[in-house]
Backbone as JSON, one array per atom type, in Angstrom:
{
  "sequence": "XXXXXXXXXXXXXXXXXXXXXXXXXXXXXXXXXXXXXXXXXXXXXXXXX",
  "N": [[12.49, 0.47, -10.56], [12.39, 3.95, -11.0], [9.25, 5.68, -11.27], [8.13, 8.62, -13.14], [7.91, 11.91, -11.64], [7.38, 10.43, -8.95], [7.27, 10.2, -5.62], [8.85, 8.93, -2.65], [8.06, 7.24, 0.39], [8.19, 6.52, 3.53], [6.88, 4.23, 5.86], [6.13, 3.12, 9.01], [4.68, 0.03, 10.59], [2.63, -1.45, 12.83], [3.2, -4.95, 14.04], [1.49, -6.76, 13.53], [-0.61, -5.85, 11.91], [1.41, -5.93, 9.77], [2.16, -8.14, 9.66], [-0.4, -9.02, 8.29], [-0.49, -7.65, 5.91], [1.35, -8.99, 4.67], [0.16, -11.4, 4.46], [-1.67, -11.04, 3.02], [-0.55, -10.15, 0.99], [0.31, -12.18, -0.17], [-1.74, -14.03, -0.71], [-2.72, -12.8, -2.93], [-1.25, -12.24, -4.53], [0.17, -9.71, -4.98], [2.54, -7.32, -4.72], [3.68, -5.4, -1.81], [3.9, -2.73, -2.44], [2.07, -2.16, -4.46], [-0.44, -2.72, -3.22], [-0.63, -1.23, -1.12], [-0.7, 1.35, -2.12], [-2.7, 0.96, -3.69], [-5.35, 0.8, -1.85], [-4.51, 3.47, -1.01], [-4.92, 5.28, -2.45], [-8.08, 4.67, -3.15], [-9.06, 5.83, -0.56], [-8.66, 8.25, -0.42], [-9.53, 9.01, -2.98], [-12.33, 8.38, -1.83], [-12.62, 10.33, 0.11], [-12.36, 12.47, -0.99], [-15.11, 13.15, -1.93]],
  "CA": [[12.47, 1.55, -11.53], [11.3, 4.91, -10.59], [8.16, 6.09, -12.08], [8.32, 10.43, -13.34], [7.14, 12.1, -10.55], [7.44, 9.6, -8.16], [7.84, 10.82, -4.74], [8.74, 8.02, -1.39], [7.79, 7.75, 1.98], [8.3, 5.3, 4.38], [5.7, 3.34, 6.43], [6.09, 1.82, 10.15], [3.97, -0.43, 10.76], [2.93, -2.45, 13.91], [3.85, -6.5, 13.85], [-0.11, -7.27, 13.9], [-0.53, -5.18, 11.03], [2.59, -6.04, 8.73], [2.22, -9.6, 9.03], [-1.51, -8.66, 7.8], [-0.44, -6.98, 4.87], [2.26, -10.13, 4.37], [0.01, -12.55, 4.24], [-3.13, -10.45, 1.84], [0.26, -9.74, -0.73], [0.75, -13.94, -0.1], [-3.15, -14.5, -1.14], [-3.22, -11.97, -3.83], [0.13, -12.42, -5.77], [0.3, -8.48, -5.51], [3.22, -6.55, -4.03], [3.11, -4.5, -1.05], [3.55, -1.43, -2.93], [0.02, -2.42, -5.18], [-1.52, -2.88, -2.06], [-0.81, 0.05, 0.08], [-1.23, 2.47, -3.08], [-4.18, 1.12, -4.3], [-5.36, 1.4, -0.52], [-4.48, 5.2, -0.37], [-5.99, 6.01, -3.74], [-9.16, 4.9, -2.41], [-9.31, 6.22, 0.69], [-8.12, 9.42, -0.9], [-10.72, 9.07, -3.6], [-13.52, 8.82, -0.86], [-12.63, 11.85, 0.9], [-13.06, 13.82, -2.08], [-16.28, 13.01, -2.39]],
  "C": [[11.58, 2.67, -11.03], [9.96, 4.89, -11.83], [8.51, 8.08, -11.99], [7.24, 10.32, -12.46], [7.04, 11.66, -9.23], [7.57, 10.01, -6.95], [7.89, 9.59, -3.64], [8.79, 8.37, -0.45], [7.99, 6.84, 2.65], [7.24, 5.03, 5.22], [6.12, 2.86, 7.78], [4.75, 1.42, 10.45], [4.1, -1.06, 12.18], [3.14, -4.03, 13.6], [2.34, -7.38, 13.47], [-0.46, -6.68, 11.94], [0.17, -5.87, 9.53], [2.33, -7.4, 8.31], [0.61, -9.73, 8.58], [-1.68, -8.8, 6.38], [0.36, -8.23, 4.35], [1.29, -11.09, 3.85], [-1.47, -12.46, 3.39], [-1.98, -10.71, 1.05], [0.07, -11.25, -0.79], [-0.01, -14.18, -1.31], [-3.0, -13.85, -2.16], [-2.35, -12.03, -4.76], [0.36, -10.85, -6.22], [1.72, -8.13, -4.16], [2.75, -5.77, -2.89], [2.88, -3.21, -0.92], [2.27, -0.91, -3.62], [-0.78, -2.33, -3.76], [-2.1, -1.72, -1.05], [-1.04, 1.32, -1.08], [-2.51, 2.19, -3.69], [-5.11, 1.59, -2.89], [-5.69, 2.8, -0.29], [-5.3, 5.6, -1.52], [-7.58, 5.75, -3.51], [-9.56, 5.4, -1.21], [-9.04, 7.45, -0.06], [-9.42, 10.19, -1.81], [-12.56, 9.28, -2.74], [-13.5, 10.1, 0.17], [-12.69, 12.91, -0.18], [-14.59, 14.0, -2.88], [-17.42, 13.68, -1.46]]
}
């Protein structure tokens, strides 16, 4: 389901990386969309500081 506003982007990742992110969503029971947006919103958030 979109969200208003919503805009997508795509991601490559390297294999080191991906299976990284695979196996935090595993541990965490979060998606890899929660992960990489919460992610950017902090990093985002600390540069405006």
């Amino acid at each position: 389901m979109k969200r208003e506003g919503e805009k997508r982007l795509t991601l490559a990742l390297d294999g080191a990386t991906y299976r990284r992110l695979r196996l935090h969503a595993a541990q965490t029971d979060k998606t890899h969309q929660a992960i990489l947006e919460a992610a950017l919103t902090d990093y985002l958030n600390r540069m405006d500081t």
